[in-house]
Each structure stands twice: as C-alpha cells, then as structure tokens.
C-alpha positions as CSV (number, residue, x, y, z in Angstrom):
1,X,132.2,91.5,134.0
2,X,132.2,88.7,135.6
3,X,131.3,84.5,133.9
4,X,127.5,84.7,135.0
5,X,127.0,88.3,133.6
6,X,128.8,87.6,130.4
7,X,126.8,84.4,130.3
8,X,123.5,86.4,130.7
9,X,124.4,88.9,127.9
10,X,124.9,86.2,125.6
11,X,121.8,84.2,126.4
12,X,120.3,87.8,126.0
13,X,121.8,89.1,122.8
14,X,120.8,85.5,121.8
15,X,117.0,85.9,122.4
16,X,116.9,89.1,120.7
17,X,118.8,87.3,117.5
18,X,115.8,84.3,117.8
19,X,113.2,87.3,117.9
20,X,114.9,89.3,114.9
21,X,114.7,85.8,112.5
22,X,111.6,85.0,113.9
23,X,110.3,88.6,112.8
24,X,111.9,88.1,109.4
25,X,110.2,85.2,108.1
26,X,106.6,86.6,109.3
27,X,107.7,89.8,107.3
28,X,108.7,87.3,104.7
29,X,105.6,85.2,104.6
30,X,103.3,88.7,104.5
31,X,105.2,90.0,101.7
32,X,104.3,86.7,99.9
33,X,100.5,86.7,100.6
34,X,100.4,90.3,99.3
35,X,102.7,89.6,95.8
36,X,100.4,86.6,95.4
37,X,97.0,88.7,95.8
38,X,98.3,91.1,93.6
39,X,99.3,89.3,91.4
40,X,96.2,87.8,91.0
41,X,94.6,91.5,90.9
42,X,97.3,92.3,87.8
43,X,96.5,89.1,85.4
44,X,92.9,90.1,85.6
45,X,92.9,93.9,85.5
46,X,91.5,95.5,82.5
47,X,94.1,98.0,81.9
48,X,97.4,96.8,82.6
49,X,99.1,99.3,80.2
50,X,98.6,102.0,82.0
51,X,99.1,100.3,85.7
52,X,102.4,99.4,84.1
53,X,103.4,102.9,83.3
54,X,102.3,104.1,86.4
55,X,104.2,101.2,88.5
56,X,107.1,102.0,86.4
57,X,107.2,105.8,88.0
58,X,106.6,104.5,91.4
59,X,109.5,102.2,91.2
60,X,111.5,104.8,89.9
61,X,110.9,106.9,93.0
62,X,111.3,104.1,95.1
63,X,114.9,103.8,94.1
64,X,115.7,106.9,93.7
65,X,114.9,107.4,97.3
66,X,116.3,104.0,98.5
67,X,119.5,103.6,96.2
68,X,121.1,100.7,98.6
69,X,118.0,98.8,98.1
70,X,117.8,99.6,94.4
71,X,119.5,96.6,93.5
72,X,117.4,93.6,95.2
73,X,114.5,95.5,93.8
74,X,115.5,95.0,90.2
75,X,114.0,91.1,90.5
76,X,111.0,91.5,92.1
77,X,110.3,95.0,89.5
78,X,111.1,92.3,87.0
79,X,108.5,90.0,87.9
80,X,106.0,92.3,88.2
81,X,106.7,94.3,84.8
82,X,106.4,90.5,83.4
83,X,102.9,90.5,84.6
84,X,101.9,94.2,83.9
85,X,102.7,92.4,80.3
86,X,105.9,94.0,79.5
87,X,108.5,91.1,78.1
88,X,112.0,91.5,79.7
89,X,114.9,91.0,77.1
C-alpha cells in the first residue's frame, strides 16, 4: 500500500468515526426526549403501583437477556423505580 492509499484509508476510516459519534449523540438526544416524556406520563399516571411491578418484570427480562448491558441499566432502572414511587435505600 502505497502513501496516497494509506492516506485515503485513514481519511476514510476517519469519516466513518465522525459518522458513528455523530449517530451517537442523535441516539443520545432521542433517548432523552423519550425518558423526559415518560417521565412526565409516570408522575401523573393513576396507578403507578402496578406499572412499577410490571416495569420491574420487564427489566428483569431485559437483563436477563442482555447480561453485558445489565450493569449500565441499574441507573437508569433506578431512576425510573424512583418515579414509579419506589424509594431506593
């Protein structure tokens, strides 16, 4: 491989890096309208104790079937068992 090729590949790989970050923070910034709309649907839902218990099965499944992301899923289940109304000690 010659300079200009091995320059092209890394102007290349560096595009697709750019494109990858730039699709992470739109991801990023979708996932935070959505926890913000719902948790506006949570504070004023009539019957949080049973969304609660029915979140809490989901997120059981959820990292049951995705153990490597089990652990950065503990926070965010935290925050939204704090506003299903279930106190974290």
């Amino acid at each position: 491989m010659d300079s200009t090729q091995l320059e092209q590949t890394v102007e290349l790989h560096g595009q697709n890096i750019n494109g990858l970050m730039e699709n992470q923070l739109a991801l990023t910034a979708q996932v935070q309208v959505l926890q913000a709309a719902l948790a506006t649907l949570l504070l004023n839902h009539p019957d949080r104790a049973t969304l609660l218990g029915t979140f809490q099965q989901y997120m059981k499944i959820c990292k049951d079937s995705a153990p490597r992301l089990a652990g950065r899923m503990e926070a965010l289940e935290g925050g939204m068992l704090a506003l299903l109304g279930q106190r974290q000690d």
